[in-house]
N, C-alpha and C positions, 0 to 999 in steps of 0.2 A: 289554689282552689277558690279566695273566695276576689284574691285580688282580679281573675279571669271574668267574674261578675260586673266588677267595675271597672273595666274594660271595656263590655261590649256596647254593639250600638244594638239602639230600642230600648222602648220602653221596659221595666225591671216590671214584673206584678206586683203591686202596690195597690195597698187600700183606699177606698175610692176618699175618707174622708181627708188623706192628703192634699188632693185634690180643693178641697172649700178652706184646706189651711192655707193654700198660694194662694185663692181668690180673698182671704181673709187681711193675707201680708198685701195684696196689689190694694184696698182698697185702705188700710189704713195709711200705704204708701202715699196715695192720691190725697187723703184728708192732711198729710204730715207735708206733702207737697205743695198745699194750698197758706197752708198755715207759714211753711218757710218764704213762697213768696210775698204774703204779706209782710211779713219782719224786713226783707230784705228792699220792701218800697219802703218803710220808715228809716232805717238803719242801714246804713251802708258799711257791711261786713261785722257778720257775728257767723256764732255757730249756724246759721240757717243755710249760708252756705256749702257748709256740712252736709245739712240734712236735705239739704237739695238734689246733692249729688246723688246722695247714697237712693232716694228714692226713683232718682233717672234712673240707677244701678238696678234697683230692684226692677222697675217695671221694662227692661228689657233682658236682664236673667227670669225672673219668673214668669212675663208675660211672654216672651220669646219660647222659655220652657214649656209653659202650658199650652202653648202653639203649639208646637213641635209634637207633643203626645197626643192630640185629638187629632190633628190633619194628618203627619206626615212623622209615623213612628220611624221611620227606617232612616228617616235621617238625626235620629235622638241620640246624639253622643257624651254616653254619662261621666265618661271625663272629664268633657267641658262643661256640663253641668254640676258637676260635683265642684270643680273649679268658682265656678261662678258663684254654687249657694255657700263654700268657707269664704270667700270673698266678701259674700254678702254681710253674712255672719259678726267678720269685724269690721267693716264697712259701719253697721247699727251698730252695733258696741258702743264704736268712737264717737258717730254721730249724737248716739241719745246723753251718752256722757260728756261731750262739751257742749251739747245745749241745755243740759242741768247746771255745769259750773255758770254758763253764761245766764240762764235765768236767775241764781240765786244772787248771782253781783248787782245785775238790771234791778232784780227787785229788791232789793238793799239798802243800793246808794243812790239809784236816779230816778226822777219821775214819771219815767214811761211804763207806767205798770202792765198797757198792754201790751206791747212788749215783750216782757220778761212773764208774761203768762202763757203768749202764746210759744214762747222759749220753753215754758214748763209744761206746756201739753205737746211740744216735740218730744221734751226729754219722755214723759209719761208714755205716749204710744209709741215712741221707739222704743222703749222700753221691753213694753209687749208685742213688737214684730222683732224684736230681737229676741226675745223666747221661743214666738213663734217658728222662726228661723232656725233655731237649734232642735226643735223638734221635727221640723220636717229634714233638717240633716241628717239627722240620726237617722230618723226611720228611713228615707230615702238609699242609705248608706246599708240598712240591715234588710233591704229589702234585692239590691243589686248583689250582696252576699247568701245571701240564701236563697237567689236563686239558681246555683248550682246544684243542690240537694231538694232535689222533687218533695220527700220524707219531710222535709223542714216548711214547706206553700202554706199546710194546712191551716192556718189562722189568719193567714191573708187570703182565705179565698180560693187560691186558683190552682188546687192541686183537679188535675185531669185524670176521672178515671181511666186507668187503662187495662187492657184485656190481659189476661195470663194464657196464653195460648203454649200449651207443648211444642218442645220440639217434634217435626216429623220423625216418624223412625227413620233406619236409615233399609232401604228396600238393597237386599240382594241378589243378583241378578247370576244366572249361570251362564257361563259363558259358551256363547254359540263358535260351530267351528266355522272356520274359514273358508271360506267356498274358490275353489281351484278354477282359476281361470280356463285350465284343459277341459275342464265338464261342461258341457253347454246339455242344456236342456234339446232331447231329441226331438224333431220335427215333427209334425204331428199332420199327417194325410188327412184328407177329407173323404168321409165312407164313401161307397161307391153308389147309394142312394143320389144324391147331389149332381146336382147339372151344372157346368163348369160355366160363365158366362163372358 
């Protein structure tokens, strides 16, 4: 039942404010993208690497995903999207957590404080696109499952009234008899009023 959900392709009905939580993850992705290439013009190899990836990751899982649902529903396959946002999921995880370890050493032992700040505001906003992340799995996940059960739409929205219409009766009909091909209907004269032409 609910694994048939997450199967299909198209969009699932979902809440619109899912929607401003992926424009939320692309744009912290963007400011966490910014901040890793800078580390990575001072410092050649830390965790910014990391978090480079993982926000290339995000902005073509999410921005490719939020493509896909405003243009071109029919080709929205939530497998691969489902795919993509557990991917993502630990993808930030690991990101925001070794550019925490790396900022706490950076800012400890050596003098590059900025540095290891802008290490601590990767780890800090991955942090929270890594919660973000899980809540739009979640919902993403409870929304492809219940949309096999109509009964179940109502708080997301998009339950469809539909009409209760009866069955028709069922008409019974008597049965005519069969008409004998030896019968033919007799020929019928024209009165003798009539002028023949």
């Amino acid at each position: 039942m609910g694994a048939n959900g997450l199967i299909a392709v198209g969009v699932p009905p979902q809440p619109l404010w899912l929607l401003y939580i992926k424009i939320g993850i692309l744009v912290l992705s963007l400011i966490i993208f910014c901040l890793s290439c800078f580390i990575l013009s001072v410092v050649h190899g830390s965790a910014a690497g990391m978090t480079l990836f993982v926000c290339l990751w995000s902005f073509i899982v999410y921005g490719g995903a939020a493509a896909l649902e405003i243009w071109s529903p029919q080709y929205f396959f939530r497998v691969g999207a489902l795919v993509g946002y557990i991917l993502s999921t630990i993808f930030w995880l690991a990101g925001w957590a070794w550019s925490a370890s790396d900022a706490s050493i950076i800012l400890r032992w050596t003098w590059r404080k900025d540095v290891g700040g802008c290490l601590a505001a990767n780890a800090a906003l991955g942090a929270f696109v890594w919660i973000a992340n899980i809540v739009h799995l979640v919902f993403f996940i409870i929304a492809c499952v219940r949309e096999d059960n109509p009964s179940s739409q109502a708080e997301l929205g998009q339950v469809k009234p539909e009409a209760t219409v009866p069955p028709p009766a069922q008409q019974h009909f008597q049965q005519q008899p069969v008409y004998n091909q030896q019968q033919q209907q007799p020929v019928y004269q024209q009165p003798q009023g009539y002028a023949q032409q």
